[in-house]
ROVO-699169 format. One record per residue: residue number from 1; residue in one letter; chain; z, x, y of N, C-alpha, C, CB in turn. Coordinates in steps of 0.2 Angstrom, whole numbers, always signed. Glycine has a CB too. Layout:
BEGIN
     n   res   chain    n_up   n_east   n_north   ca_up   ca_east   ca_north    c_up   c_east   c_north   cb_up   cb_east   cb_north
   NUM     a       A       Z        X         Y       Z         X          Y       Z        X         Y       Z         X          Y
...
//
This chain:
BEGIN
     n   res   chain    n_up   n_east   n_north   ca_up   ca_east   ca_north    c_up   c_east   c_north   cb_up   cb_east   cb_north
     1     x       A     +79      +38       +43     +74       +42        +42     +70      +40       +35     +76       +49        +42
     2     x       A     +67      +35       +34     +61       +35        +28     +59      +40       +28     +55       +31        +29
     3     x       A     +58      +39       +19     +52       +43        +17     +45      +44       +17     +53       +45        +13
     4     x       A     +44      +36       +18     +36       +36        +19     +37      +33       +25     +31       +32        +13
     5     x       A     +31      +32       +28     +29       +28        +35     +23      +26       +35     +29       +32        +41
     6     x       A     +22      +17       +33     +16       +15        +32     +14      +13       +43     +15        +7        +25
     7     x       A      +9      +11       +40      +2       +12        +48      -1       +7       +45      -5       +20        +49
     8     x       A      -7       +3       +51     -13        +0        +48     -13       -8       +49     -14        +1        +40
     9     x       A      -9      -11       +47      -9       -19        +49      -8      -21       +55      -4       -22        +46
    10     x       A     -10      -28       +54     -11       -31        +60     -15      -39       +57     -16       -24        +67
    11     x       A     -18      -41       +65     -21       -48        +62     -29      -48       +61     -18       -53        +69
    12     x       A     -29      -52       +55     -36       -50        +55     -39      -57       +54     -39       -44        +51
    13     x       A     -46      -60       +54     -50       -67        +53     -48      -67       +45     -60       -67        +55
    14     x       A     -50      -72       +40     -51       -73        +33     -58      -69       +31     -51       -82        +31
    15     x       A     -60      -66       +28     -65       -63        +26     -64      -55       +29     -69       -66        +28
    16     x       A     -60      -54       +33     -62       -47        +38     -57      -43       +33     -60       -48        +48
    17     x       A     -57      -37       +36     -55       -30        +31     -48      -25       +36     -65       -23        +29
    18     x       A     -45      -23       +30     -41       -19        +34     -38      -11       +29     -35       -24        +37
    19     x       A     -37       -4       +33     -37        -2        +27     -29       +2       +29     -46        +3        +24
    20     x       A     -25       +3       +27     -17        +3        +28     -16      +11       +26     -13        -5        +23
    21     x       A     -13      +13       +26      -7       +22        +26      -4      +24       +26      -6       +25        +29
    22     x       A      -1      +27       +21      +7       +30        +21      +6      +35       +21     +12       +28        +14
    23     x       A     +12      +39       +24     +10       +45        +24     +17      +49       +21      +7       +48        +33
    24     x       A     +21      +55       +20     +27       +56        +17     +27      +63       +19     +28       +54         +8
    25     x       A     +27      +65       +26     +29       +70        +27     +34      +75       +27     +28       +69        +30
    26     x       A     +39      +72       +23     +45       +77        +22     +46      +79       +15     +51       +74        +24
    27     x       A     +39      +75       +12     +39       +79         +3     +33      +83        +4     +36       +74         -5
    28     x       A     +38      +89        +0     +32       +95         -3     +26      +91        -7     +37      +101         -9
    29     x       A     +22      +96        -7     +15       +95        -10     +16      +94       -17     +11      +102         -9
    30     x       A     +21      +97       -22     +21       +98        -29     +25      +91       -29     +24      +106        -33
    31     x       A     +30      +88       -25     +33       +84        -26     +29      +76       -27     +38       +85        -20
    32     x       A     +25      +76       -20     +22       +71        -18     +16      +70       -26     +18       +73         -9
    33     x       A     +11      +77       -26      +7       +77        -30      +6      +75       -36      +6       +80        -29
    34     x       A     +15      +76       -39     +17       +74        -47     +19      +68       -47     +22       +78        -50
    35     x       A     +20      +65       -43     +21       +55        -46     +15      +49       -43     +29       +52        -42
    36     x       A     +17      +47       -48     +13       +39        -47     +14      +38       -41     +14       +32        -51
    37     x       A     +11      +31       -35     +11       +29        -29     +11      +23       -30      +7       +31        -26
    38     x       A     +14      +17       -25     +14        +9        -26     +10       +8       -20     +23        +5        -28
    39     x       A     +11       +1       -21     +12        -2        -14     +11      -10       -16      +6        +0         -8
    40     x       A     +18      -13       -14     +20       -17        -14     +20      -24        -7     +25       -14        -17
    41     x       A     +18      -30        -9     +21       -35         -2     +23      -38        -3     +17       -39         +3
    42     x       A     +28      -42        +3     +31       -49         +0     +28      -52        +7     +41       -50         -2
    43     x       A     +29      -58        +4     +27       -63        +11     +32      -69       +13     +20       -67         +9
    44     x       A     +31      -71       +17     +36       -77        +19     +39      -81       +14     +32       -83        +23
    45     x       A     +45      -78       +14     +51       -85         +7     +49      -83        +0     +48       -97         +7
    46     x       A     +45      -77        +1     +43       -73         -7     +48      -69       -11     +37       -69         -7
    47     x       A     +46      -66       -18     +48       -61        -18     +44      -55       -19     +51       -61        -21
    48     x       A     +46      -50       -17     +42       -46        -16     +39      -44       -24     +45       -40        -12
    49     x       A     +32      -41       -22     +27       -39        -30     +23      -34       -28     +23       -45        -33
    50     x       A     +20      -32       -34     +17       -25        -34     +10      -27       -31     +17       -21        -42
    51     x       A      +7      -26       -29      -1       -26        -28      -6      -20       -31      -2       -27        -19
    52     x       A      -4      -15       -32      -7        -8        -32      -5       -2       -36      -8        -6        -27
    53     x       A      -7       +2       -40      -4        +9        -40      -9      +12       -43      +2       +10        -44
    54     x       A      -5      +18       -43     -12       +26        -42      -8      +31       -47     -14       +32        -31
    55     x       A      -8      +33       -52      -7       +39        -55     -10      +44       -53      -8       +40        -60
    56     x       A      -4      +52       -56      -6       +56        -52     -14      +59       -55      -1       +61        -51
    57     x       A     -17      +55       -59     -21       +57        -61     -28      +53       -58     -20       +59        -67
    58     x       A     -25      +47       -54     -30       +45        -49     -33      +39       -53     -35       +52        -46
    59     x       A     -30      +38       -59     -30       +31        -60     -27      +24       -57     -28       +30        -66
    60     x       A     -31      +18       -56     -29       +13        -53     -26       +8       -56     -34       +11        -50
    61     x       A     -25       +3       -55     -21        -3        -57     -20       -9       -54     -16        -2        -59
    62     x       A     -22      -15       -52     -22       -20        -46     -19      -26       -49     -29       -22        -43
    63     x       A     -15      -30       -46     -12       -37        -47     -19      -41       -47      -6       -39        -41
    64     x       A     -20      -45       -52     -27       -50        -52     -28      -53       -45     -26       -58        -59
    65     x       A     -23      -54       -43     -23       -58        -35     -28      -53       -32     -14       -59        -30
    66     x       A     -28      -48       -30     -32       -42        -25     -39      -38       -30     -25       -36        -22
    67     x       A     -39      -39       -38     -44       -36        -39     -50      -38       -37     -44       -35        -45
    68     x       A     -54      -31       -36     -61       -34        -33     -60      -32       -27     -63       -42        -33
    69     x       A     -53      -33       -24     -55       -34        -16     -50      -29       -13     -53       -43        -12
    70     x       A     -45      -25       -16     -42       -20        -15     -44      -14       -18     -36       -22        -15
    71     x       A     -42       -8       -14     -44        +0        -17     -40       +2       -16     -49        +3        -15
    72     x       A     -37       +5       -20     -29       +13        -18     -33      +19       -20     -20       +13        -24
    73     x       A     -32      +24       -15     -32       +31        -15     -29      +34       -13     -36       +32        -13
    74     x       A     -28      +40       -14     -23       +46        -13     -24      +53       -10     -19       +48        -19
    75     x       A     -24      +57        -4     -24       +63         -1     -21      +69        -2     -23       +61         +4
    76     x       A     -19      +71        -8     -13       +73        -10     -10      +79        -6     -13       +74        -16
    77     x       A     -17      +82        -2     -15       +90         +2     -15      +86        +7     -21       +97         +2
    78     x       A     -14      +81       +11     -14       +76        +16      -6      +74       +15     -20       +70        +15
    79     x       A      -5      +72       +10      +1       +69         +7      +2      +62       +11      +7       +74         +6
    80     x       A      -5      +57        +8      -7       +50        +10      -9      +49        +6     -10       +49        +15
    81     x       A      -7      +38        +5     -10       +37         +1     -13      +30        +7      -4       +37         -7
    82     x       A     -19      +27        +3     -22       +23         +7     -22      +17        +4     -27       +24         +9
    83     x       A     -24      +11        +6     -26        +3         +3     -30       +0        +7     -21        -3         +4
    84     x       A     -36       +0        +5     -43        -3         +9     -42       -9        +6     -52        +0         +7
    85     x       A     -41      -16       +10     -42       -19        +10     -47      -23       +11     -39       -20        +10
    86     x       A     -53      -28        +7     -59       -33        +10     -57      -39        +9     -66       -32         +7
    87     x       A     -61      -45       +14     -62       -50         +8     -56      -53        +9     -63       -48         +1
    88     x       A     -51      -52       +13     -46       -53        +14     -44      -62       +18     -45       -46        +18
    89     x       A     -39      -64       +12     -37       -70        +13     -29      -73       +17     -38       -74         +6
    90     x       A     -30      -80       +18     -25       -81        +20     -18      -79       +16     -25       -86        +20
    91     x       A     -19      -81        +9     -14       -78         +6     -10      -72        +5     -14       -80         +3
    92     x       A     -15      -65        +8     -14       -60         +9      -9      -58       +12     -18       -58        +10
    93     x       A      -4      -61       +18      -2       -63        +22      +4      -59       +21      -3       -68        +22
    94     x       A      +7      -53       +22     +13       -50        +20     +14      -45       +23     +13       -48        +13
    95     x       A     +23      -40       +22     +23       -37        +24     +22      -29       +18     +29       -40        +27
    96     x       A     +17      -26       +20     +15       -20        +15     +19      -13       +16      +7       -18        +17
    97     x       A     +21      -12       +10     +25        -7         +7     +23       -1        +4     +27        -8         +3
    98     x       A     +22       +4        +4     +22        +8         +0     +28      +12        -5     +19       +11         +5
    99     x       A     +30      +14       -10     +32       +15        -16     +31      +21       -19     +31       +10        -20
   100     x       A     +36      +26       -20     +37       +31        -25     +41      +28       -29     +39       +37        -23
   101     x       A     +38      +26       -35     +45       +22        -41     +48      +27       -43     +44       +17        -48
   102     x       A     +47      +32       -46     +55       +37        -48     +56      +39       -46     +56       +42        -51
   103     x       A     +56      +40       -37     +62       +42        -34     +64      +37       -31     +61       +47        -29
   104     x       A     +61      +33       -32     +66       +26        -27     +64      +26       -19     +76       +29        -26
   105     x       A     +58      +29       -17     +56       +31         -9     +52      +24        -6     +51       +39         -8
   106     x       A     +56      +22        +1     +52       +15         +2     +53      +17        +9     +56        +7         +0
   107     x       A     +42      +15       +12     +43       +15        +18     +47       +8       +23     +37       +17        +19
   108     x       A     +47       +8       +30     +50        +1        +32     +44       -4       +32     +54        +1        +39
   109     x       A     +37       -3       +29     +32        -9        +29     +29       -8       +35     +34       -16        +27
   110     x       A     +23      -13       +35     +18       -14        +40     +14      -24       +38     +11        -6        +41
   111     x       A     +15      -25       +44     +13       -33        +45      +4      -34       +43     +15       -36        +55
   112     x       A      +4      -39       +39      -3       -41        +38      -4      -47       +40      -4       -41        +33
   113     x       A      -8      -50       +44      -7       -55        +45     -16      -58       +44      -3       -56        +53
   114     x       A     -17      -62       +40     -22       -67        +39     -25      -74       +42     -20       -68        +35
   115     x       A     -26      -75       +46     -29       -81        +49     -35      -83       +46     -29       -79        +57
   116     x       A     -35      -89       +45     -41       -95        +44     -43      -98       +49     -38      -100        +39
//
């Protein structure tokens, strides 16, 4: 039983867009609402890395590889957080995570797949 459960991936052209979902139904509102959010991929023979995060005050932060082309937002009375991705390349190509870092909460990911 995860605590998150990402959605959203799948295969898409080089240029085309996808926008991905975690949802954390089994935190309370004040739980979910008071910490930062990640989301992390690794890809084939990688290690995994951060791509994204959101404070709870709804500030962003992007790995250089995806600024420009990625967006994180957060639903907090939803208790979802999202990743629009555009523009999207081959090397995007990973399996996507979502991340509470102080508690340690990892969903089981979702496949991205990039085609040229």
């Amino acid at each position: 039983q995860p605590q998150l459960a990402e959605s959203g991936g799948g295969l898409v052209q080089a240029g085309g867009s996808l926008r991905l979902s975690c949802k954390a139904p089994r935190m309370i509102l004040s739980t979910f609402s008071g910490n930062d959010l990640e989301w992390h991929r690794q890809a084939p023979g990688k290690q995994r890395e951060m791509v994204a995060s959101i404070t709870t005050g709804r500030v962003t932060n992007y790995a250089d590889s995806v600024q420009g082309r990625f967006t994180m937002s957060r639903d907090n009375g939803k208790r979802m957080v999202y990743l629009q991705m555009n523009n999207l390349k081959p090397e995007d190509t990973a399996v996507y995570y979502c991340h509470v870092r102080a508690l340690n909460y990892w969903g089981q990911g979702t496949q991205v797949t990039v085609s040229s």
